[in-house]
C-alpha positions in Angstrom: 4.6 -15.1 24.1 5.3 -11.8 25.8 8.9 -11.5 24.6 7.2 -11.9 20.9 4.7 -9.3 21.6 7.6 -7.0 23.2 9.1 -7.8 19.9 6.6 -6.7 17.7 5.8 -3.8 19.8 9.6 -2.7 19.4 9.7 -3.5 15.9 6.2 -1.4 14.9 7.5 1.6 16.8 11.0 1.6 15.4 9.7 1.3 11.7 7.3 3.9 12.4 10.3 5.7 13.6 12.3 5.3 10.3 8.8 6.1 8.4 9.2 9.7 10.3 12.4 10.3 9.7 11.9 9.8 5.9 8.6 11.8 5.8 11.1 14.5 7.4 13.8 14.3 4.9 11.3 14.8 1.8 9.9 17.6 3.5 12.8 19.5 4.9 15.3 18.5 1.9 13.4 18.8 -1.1 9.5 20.7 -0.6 9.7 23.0 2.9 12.7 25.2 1.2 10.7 25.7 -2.2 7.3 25.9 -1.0 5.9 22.5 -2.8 3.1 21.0 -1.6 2.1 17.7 -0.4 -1.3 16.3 0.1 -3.3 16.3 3.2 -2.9 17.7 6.5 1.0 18.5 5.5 0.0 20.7 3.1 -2.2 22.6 4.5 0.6 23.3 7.0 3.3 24.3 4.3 0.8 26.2 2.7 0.2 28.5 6.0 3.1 28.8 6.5 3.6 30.1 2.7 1.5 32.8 3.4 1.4 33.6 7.4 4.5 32.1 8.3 3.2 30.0 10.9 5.9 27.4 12.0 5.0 24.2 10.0 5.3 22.1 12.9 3.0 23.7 14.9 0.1 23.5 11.7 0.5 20.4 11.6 -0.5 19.3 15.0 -2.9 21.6 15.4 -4.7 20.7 11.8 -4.3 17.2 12.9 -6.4 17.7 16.4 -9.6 17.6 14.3 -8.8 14.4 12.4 -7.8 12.5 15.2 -10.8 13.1 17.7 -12.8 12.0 14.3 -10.4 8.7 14.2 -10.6 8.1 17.9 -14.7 7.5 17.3 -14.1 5.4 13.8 -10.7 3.5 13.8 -9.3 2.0 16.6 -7.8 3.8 20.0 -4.4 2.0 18.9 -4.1 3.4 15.9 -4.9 6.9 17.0 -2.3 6.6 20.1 0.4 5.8 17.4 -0.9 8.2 15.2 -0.6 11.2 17.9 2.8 9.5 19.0 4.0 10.0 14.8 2.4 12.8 14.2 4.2 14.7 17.1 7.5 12.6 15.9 7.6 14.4 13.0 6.8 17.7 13.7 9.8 17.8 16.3 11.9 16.6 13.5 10.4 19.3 11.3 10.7 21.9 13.6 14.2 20.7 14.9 16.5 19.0 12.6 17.5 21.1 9.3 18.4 18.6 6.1 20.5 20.5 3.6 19.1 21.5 0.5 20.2 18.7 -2.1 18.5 20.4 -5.6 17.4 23.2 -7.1 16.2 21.6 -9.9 11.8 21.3 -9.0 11.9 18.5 -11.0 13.9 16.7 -8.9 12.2 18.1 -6.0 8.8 16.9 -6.6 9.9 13.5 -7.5 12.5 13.0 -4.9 10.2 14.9 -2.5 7.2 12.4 -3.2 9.8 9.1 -3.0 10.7 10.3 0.6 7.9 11.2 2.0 5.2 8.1 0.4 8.4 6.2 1.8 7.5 7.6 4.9 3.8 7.4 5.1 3.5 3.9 3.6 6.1 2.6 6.8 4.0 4.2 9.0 0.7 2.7 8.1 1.9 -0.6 7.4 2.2 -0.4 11.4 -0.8 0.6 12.4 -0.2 4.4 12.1 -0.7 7.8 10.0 1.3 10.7 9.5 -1.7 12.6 7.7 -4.9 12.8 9.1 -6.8 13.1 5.7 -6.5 9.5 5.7 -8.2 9.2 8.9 -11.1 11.3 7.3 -11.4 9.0 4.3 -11.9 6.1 6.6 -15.1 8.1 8.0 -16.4 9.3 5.1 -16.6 5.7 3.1 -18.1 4.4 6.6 -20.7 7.2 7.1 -21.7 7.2 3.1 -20.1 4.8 1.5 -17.4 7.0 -1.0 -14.3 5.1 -1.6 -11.1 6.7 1.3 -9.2 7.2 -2.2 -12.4 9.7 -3.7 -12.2 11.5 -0.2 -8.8 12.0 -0.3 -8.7 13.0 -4.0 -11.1 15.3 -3.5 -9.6 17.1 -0.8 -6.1 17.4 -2.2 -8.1 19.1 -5.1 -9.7 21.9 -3.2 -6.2 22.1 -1.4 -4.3 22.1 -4.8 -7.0 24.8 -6.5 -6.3 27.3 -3.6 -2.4 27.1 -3.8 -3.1 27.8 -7.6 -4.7 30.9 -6.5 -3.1 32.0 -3.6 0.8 31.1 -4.9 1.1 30.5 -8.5 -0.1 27.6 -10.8 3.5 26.8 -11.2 3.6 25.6 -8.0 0.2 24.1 -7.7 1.3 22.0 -10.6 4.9 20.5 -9.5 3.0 20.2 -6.1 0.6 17.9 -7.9 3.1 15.9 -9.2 4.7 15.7 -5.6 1.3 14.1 -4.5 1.0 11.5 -7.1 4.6 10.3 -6.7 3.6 10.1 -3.0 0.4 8.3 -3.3 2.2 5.9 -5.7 5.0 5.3 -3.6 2.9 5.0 -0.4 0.7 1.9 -2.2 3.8 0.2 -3.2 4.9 0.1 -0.1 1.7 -0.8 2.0 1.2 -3.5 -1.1 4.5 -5.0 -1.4 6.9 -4.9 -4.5 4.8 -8.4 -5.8 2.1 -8.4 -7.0 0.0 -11.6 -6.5 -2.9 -13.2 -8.9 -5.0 -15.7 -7.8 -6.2 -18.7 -10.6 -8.7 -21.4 -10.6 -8.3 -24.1 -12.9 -11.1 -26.7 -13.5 -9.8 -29.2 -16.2 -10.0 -33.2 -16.8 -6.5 -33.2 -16.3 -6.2 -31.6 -13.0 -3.9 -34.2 -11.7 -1.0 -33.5 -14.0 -1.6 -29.9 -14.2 -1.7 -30.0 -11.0 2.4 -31.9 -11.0 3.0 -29.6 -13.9 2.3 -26.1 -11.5 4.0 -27.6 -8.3 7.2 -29.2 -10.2 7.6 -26.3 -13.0 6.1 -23.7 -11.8 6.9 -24.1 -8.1 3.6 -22.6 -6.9 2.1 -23.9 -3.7 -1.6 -25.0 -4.7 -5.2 -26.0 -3.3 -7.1 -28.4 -4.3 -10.9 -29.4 -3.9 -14.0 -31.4 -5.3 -15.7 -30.1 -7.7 -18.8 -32.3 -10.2 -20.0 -31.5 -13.6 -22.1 -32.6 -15.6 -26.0 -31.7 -17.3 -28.8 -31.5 -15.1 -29.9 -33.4 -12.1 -30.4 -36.7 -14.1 -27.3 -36.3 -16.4 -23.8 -38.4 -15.5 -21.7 -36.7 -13.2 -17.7 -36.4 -13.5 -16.1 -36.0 -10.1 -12.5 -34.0 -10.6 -10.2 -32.0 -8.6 -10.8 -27.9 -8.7 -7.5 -26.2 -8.5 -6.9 -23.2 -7.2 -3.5 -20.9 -6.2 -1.7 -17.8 -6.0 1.1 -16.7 -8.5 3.3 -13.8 -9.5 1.9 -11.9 -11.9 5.4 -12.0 -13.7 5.1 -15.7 -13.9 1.0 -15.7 -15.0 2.3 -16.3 -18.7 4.4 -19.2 -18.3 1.3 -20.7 -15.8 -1.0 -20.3 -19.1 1.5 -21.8 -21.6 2.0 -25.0 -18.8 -1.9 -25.5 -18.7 -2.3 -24.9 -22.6 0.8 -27.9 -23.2 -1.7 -30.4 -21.1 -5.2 -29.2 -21.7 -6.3 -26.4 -24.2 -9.4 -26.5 -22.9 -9.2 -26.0 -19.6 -11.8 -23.3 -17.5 -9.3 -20.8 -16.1 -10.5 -17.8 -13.9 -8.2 -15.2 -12.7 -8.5 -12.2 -10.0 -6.6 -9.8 -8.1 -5.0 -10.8 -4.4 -4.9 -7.9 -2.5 -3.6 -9.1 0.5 -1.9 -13.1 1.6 -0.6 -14.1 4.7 0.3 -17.6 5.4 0.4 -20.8 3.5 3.0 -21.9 0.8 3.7 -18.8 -2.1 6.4 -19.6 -3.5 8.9 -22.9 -3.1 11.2 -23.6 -5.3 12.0 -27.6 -6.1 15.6 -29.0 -5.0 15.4 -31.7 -8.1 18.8 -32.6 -7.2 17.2 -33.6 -3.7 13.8 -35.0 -5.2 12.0 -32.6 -2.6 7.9 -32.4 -2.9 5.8 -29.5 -2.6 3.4 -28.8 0.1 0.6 -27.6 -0.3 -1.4 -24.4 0.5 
């Protein structure tokens, strides 16, 4: 048990490490040397250092500072260790370590930018850690009142993207608005996962071989559990087996067509899985070896 937690330990704190170092290459390779933005904390640094030419390293901690006191009262003292730990990661990278410039093009900059550094962020907070302390503030804002983190943070990166417009040039403001939503998109897929999952309930007559029909074509792990129909408290009741599981949303098609080949008139409901851990996803049937599915 306390090698595994060493393990984890070592394992959270080297990705984190990686999720620095490629926060580092989007800034110092693509935005830093043309003055893009990113969202957040980050960007109010670069955008200091735009016009003062204060050392983006040292922004960055210190507009951190504020966020993190605010996270060590709403999130927990773990997170905001590794947070301080990342935060000061990457500004001695920043500060430090000098990419070479790899495009001119701000096309390329923007996209390539945001790819790097969402890369970056999402690593980090799938371990338990920020590298932008805006994040931090939309955790205490939807706690305090209730606003969704993503309104928060939208909101902020507007005010912060109206007064580069002003201050720099709209250009700028613009491509760095493109830099943000590239990041933001790239940071979800990462903290999400590359599948996306959809779970179904079935309730049919024919839940037994829809049920085969799932596991053997399919190869969807499944629940199962009693369900009863029927009209009223006096009217006759049908016992029958509720079906529920979890599918790839590339394969919710060819679930349909399977149920619609044994019952066409079968109750199906379907909703988004944000998150699964455990049980049987996906396993694939060895006919050759007559292998049966477990279930979930």
């Amino acid at each position: 048990m306390k090698h595994s937690k060493t393990y984890n330990t070592l394992s959270e704190y080297g990705q984190i490490a990686l999720g620095i170092i490629l926060a580092s290459i989007g800034l110092k390779a693509f935005l830093l040397p043309n003055g893009f933005l990113d969202g957040g904390v980050t960007g109010i640094a670069i955008l200091i250092n735009n016009q003062f030419g204060i050392n983006v390293s040292y922004s960055l901690i210190l507009f951190s500072i504020p966020f993190l006191i605010l996270g060590y009262y709403t999130v927990s003292k773990r997170i905001v260790i590794k947070s301080i730990i990342s935060i000061i990661g990457l500004a001695m990278i920043i500060h430090f370590e000098n990419f070479g410039i790899i495009t001119d093009d701000k096309l390329l900059i923007s996209i390539f930018g945001g790819l790097f550094v969402g890369s970056g962020i999402g690593i980090a907070i799938r371990n338990g850690s920020v590298l932008d302390g805006s994040e931090i503030l939309g955790v205490y804002v939807y706690d305090k009142f209730g606003v969704s983190i993503g309104k928060v943070i939208l909101l902020f990166n507007i005010i912060l993207f109206s007064v580069t417009a002003l201050v720099i040039s709209t250009e700028i403001a613009l491509y760095s608005i493109l830099t943000y939503i590239v990041t933001a998109k790239v940071t979800d897929l990462i903290i999400e996962g590359f599948e996306d999952f959809i779970g179904v309930t079935i309730v049919s007559k024919e839940y037994d071989t829809i049920r085969t029909a799932i596991m053997e074509e399919l190869g969807a792990g499944l629940t199962t559990y009693k369900g009863s129909r029927g009209y009223g408290n006096n009217g006759h009741q049908i016992d029958f087996d509720i079906i529920h599981t979890i599918v790839n949303r590339i394969d919710i098609r060819k679930m349909h067509r399977i149920v619609d080949e044994i019952d066409d008139t079968a109750f199906i409901v379907e909703f988004d899985v944000n998150s699964v851990k455990g049980g049987v996803l996906r396993h694939y049937l060895d006919k050759k070896k007559n292998k049966s599915l477990p279930k979930i």
